[in-house]
DRENDO-1510 file (C-alpha; in Angstrom, 1 decimal, always signed):
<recs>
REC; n; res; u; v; w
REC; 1; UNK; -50.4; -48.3; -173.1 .
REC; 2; UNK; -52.9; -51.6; -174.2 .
REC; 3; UNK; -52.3; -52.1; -178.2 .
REC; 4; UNK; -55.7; -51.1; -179.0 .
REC; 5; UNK; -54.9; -47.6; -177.9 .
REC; 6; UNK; -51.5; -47.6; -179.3 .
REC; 7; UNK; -53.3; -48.9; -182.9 .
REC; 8; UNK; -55.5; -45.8; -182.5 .
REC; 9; UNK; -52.8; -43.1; -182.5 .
REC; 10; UNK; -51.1; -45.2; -184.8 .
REC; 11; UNK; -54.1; -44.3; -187.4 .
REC; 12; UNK; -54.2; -40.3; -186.3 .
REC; 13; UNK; -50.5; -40.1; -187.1 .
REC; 14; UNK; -50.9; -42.0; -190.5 .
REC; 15; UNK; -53.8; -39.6; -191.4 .
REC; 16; UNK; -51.6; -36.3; -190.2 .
REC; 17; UNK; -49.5; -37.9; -193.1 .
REC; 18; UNK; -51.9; -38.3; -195.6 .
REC; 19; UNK; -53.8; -35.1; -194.8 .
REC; 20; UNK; -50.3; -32.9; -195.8 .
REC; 21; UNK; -49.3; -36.0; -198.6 .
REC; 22; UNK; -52.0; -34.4; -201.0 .
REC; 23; UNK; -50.4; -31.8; -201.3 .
REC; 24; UNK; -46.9; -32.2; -201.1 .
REC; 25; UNK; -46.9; -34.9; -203.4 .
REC; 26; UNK; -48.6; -32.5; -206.1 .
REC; 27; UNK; -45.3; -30.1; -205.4 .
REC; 28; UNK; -43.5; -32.5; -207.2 .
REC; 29; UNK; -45.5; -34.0; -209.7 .
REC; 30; UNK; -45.5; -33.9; -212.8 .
REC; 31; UNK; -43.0; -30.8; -212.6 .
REC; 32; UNK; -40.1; -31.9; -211.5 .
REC; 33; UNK; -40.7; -36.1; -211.3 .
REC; 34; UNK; -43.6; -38.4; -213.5 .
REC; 35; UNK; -45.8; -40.1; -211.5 .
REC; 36; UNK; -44.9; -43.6; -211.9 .
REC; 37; UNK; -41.5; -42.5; -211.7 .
REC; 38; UNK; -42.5; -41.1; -208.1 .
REC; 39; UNK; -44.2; -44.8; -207.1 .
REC; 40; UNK; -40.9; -46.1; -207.8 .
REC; 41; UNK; -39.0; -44.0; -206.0 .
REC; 42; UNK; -40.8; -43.9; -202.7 .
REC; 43; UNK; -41.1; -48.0; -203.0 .
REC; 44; UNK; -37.4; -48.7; -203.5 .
REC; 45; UNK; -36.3; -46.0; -201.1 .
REC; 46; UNK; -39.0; -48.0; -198.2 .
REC; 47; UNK; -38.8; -51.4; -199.6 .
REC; 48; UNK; -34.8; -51.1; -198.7 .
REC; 49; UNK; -35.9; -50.0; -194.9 .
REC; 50; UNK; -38.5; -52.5; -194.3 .
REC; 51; UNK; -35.6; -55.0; -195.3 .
REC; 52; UNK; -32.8; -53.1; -193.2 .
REC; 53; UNK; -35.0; -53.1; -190.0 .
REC; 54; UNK; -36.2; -56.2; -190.3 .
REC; 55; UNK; -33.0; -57.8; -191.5 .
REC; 56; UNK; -31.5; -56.0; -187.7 .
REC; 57; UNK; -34.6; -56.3; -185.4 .
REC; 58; UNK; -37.0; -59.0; -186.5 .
REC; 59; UNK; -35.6; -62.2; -188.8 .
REC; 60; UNK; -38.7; -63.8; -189.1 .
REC; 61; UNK; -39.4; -67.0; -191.9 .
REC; 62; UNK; -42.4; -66.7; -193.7 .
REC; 63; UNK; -44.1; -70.1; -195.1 .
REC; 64; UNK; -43.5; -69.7; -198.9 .
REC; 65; UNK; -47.2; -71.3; -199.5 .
REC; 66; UNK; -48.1; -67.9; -198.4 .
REC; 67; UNK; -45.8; -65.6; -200.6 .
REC; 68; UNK; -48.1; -65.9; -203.3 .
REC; 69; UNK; -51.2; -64.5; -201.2 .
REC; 70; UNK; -48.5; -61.9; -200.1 .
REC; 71; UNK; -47.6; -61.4; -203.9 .
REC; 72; UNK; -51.2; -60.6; -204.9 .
REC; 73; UNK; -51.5; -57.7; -201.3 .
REC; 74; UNK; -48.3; -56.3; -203.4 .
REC; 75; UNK; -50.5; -55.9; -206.4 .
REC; 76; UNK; -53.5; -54.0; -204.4 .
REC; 77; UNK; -51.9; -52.4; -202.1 .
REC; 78; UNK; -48.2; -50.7; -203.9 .
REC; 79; UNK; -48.4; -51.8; -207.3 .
REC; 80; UNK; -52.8; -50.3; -208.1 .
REC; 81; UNK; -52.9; -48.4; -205.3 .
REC; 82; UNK; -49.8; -46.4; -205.6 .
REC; 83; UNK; -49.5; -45.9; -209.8 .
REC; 84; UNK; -53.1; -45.1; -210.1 .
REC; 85; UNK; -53.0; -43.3; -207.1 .
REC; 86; UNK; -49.8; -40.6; -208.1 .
REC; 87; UNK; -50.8; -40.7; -211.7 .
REC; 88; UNK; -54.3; -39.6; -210.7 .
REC; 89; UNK; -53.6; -36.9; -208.4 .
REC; 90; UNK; -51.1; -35.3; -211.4 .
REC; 91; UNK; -53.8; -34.9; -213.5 .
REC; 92; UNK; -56.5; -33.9; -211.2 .
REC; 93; UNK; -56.9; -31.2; -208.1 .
REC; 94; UNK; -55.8; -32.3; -204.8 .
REC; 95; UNK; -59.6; -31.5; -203.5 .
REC; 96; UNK; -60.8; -33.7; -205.4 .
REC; 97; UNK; -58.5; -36.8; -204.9 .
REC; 98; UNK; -59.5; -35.9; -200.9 .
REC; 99; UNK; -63.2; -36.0; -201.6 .
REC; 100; UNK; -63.1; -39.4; -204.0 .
REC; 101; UNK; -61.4; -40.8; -201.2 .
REC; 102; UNK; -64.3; -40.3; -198.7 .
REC; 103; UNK; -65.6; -43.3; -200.6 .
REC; 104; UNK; -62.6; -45.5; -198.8 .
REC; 105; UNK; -64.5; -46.6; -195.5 .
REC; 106; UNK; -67.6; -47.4; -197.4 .
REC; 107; UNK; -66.2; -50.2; -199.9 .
REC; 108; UNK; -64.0; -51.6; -196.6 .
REC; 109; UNK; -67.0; -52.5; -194.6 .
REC; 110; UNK; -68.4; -54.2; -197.8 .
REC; 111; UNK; -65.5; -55.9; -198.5 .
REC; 112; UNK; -64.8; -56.9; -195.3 .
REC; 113; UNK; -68.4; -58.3; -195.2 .
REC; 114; UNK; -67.8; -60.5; -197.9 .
REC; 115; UNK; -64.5; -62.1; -197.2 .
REC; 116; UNK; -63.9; -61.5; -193.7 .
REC; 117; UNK; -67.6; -61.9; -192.5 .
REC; 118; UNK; -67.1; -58.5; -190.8 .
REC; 119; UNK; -71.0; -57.7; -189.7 .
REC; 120; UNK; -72.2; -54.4; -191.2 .
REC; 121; UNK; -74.3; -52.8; -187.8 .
REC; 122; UNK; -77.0; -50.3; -188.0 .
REC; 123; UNK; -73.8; -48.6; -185.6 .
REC; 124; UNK; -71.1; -48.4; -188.1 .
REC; 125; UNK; -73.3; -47.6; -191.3 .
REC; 126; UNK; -74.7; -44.3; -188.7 .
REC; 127; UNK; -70.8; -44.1; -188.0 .
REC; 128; UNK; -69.8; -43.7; -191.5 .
REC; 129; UNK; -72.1; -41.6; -192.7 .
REC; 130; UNK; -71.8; -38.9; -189.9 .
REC; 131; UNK; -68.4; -38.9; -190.4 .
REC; 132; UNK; -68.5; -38.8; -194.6 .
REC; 133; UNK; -70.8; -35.7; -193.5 .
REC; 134; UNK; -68.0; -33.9; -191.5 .
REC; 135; UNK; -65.5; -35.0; -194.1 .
REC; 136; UNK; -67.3; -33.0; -196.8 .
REC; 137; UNK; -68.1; -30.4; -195.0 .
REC; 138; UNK; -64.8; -29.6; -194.7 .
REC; 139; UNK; -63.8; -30.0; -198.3 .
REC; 140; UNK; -66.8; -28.7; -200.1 .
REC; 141; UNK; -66.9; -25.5; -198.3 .
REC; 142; UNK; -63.3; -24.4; -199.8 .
REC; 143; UNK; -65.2; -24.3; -203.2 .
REC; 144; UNK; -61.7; -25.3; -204.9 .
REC; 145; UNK; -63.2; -28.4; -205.9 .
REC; 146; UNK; -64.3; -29.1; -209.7 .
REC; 147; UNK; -65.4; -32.2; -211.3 .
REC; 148; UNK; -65.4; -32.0; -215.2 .
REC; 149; UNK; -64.1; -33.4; -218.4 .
REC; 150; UNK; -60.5; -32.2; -217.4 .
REC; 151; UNK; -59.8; -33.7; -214.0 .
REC; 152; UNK; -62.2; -37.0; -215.0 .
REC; 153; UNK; -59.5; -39.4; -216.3 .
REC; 154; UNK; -57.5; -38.4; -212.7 .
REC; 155; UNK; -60.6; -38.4; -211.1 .
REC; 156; UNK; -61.6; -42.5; -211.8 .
REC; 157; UNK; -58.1; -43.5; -211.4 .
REC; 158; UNK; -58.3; -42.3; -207.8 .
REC; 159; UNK; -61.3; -44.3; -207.6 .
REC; 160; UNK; -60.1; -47.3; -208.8 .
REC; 161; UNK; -57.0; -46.5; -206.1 .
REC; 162; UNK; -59.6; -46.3; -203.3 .
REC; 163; UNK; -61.0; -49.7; -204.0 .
REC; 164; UNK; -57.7; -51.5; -204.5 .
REC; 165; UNK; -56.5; -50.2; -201.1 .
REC; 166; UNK; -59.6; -51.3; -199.4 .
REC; 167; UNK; -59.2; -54.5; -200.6 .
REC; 168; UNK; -55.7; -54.4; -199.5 .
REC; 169; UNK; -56.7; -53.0; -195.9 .
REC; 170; UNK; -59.3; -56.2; -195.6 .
REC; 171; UNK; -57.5; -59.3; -197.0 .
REC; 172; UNK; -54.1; -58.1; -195.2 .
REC; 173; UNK; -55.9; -58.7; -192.0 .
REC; 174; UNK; -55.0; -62.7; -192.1 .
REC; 175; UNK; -51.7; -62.2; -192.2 .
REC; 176; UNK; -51.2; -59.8; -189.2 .
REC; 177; UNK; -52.5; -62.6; -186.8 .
REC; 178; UNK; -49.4; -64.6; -188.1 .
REC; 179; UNK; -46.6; -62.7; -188.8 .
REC; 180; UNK; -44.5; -59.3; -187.8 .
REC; 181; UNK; -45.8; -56.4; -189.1 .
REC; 182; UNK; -42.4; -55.4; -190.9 .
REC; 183; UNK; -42.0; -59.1; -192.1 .
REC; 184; UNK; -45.7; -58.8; -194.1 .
REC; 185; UNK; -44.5; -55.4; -195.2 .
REC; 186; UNK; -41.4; -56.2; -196.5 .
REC; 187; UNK; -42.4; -59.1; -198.6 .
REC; 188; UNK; -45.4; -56.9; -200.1 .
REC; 189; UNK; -43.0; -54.1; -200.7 .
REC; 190; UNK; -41.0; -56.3; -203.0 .
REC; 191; UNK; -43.3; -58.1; -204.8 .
REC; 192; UNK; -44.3; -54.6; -205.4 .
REC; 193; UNK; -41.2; -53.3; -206.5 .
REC; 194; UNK; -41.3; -56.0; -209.1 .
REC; 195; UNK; -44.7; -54.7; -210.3 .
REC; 196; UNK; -44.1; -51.2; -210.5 .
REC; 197; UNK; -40.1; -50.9; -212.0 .
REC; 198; UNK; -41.5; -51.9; -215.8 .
REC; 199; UNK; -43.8; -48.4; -215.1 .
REC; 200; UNK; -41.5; -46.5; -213.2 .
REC; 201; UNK; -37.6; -46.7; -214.7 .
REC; 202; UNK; -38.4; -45.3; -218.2 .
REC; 203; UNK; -39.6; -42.1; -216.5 .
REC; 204; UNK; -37.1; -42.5; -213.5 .
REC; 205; UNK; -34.3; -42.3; -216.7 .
REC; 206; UNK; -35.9; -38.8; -217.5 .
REC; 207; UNK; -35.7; -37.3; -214.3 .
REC; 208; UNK; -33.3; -34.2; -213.8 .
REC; 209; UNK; -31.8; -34.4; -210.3 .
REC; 210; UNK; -29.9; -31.1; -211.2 .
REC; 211; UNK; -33.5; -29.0; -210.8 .
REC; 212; UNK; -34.6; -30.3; -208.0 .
REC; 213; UNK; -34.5; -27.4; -205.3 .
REC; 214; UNK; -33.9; -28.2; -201.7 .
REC; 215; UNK; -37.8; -28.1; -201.3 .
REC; 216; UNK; -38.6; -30.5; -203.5 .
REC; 217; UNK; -35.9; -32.9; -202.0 .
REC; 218; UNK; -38.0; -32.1; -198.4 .
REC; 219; UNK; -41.1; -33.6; -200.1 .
REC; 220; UNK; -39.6; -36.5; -201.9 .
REC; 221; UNK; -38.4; -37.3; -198.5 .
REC; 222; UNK; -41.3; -36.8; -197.0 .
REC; 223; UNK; -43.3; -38.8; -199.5 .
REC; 224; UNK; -40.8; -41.5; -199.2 .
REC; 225; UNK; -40.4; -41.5; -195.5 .
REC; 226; UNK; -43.8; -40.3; -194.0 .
REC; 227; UNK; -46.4; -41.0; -196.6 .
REC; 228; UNK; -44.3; -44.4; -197.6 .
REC; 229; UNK; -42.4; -46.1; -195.0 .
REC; 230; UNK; -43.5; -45.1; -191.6 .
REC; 231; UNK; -47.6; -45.1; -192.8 .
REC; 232; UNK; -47.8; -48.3; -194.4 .
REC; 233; UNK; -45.9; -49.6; -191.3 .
REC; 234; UNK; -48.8; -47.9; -188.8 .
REC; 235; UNK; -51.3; -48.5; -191.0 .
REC; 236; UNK; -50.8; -52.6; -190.8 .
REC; 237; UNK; -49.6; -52.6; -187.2 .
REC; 238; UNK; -53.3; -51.4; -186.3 .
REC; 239; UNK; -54.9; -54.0; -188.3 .
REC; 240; UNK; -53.4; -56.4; -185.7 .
REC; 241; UNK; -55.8; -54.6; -182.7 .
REC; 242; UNK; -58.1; -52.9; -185.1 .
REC; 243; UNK; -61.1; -54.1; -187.7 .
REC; 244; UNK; -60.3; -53.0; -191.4 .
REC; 245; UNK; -63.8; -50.8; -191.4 .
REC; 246; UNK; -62.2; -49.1; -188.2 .
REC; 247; UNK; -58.9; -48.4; -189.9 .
REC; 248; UNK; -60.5; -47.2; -192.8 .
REC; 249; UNK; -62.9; -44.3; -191.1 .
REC; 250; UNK; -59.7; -42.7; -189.7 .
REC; 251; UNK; -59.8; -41.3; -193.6 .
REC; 252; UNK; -62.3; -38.9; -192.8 .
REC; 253; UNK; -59.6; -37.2; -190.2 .
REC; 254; UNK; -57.4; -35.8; -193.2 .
REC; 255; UNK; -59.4; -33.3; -194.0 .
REC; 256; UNK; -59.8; -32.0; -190.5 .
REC; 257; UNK; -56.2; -32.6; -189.6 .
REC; 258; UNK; -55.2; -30.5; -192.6 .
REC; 259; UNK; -57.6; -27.5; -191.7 .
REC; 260; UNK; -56.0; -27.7; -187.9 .
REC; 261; UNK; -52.2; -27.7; -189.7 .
REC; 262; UNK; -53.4; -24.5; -191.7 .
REC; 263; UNK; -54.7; -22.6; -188.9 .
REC; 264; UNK; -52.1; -23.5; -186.1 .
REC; 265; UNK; -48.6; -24.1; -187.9 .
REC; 266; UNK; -49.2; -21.9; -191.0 .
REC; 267; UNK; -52.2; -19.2; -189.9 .
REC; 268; UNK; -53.5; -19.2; -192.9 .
REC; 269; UNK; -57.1; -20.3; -192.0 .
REC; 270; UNK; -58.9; -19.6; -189.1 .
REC; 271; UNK; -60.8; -21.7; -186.7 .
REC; 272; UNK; -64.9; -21.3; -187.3 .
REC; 273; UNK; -67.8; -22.9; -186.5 .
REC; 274; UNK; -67.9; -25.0; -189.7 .
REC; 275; UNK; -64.5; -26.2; -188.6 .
REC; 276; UNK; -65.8; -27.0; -184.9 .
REC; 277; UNK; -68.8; -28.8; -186.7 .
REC; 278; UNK; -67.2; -31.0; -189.2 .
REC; 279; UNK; -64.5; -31.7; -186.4 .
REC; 280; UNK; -67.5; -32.7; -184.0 .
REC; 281; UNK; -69.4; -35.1; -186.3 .
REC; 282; UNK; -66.3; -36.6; -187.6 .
REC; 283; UNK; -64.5; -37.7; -184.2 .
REC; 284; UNK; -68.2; -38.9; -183.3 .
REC; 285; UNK; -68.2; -40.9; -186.2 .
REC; 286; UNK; -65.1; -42.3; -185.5 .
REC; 287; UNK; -65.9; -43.2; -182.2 .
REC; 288; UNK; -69.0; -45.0; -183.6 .
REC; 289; UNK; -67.3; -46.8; -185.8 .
REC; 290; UNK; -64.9; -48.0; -183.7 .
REC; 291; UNK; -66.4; -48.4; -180.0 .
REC; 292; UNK; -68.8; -51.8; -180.0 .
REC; 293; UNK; -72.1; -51.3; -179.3 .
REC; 294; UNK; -72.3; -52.4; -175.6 .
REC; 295; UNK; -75.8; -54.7; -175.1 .
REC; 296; UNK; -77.8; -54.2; -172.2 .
REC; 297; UNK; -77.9; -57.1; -169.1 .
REC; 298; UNK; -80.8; -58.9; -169.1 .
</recs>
């Protein structure tokens, strides 16, 4: 299997993840653990794995004149992206943290633009915004969604989340032609550890360990081992083969992915022809997004 295809599968299992992280993340917050004390949680518990399998497997030195461009990735994409990310979604609906995200893709590609010189084809804009379409189609139609003065605050945070990960996915890219995937990840993870434990261990010290049922436990782990660990991990291997504006569309899968995992695993939707449609036009717009244009011989 080539590494481009492998970086593709890499990106539908991330966004499998993400699509059931909405919601299983709101399980636990803010009833049974604070937000911020979530981020730290799910950050120490993959920041000592990334260490553990690289300290077995991979032993790589890193120049220190780049720890301080790796210090500042820490800041987008842990320390902004995961506080404002958690503390958003606990006060606002999970629909709506899905459908704020949709705006991911779009701020990539102008990112990218700008510091990566990434060109912005007529291709990927048609790309993008077939598969925002199918994206929303999916979300919109379950009418659960509600934007108004008491999800707004959670609501902009996500925003703000959406844009520091997309700057994350772009300026990352650098680095993954030099080093190991764990070795960038591990020195991100730390610096971001640093960031986030003034945030999270005041509401880590309130946490009651005695209520957590063996449900929530599942979810923490899942949050810390799926949504944490094993995504971030994809997520930057595939920059290595991949573009940041063709990592980023993959986004528009979660909402698809978690319609499939209601109907086939817990049959409680059913698959209709707005399902087939959205499905359709985003996997096109993947595809156009991520296939170059091929130019006729002359």
């Amino acid at each position: 299997m080539n590494k481009t295809l492998q970086a593709h599968l890499s990106l539908v299992i991330v966004n499998i993840i993400y699509a059931a992280n909405f919601s299983i993340a709101k399980e636990v917050m803010p009833a049974y653990v604070h937000p911020f004390a979530f981020v730290l949680m799910r950050v120490t518990g993959a920041l000592i794995l990334f260490w553990l399998v690289s300290a077995i497997f991979i032993r790589e030195k890193v120049d220190k004149k780049d720890l301080p461009y790796m210090a500042m990735l820490a800041l987008f994409g842990v320390a902004l992206n995961q506080l404002l990310f958690l503390k958003g979604l606990s006060i606002t609906k999970p629909i709506n943290g899905a459908i704020i995200m949709t705006s991911n893709p779009i701020i990539v590609i102008i990112i990218a633009a700008f510091f990566l010189k990434e060109k912005i084809s007529l291709q990927k804009i048609i790309g993008i915004l077939i598969g925002v379409t199918g994206a929303l189609i999916m979300l919109l139609y379950s009418k659960k969604f509600t934007f108004g003065s008491d999800t707004i605050l959670g609501d902009v945070l996500i925003l703000i989340n959406s844009f520091s990960w997309a700057l994350y996915v772009v300026l990352v890219k650098p680095l993954m032609k030099k080093y190991n995937t764990f070795t960038v990840v591990k020195w991100v993870f730390l610096f971001g550890f640093i960031y986030v434990l003034p945030f999270g261990w005041p509401e880590l010290k309130q946490v009651d360990w005695q209520s957590f049922t063996p449900g929530i436990w599942r979810d923490v782990l899942f949050v810390v081992l799926g949504t944490t660990f094993l995504a971030y991990i994809l997520n930057t291997y595939a920059l290595k083969a991949l573009s940041p504006s063709v990592v980023s569309i993959y986004i528009y899968l979660q909402p698809f992915m978690a319609t499939l995992i209601a109907i086939f695993i817990y049959r409680n939707d059913e698959l209709d022809q707005r399902t087939i449609v959205a499905g359709t036009l985003i996997i096109f717009g993947v595809y156009l997004v991520s296939v170059p244009l091929k130019r006729a011989k002359t």
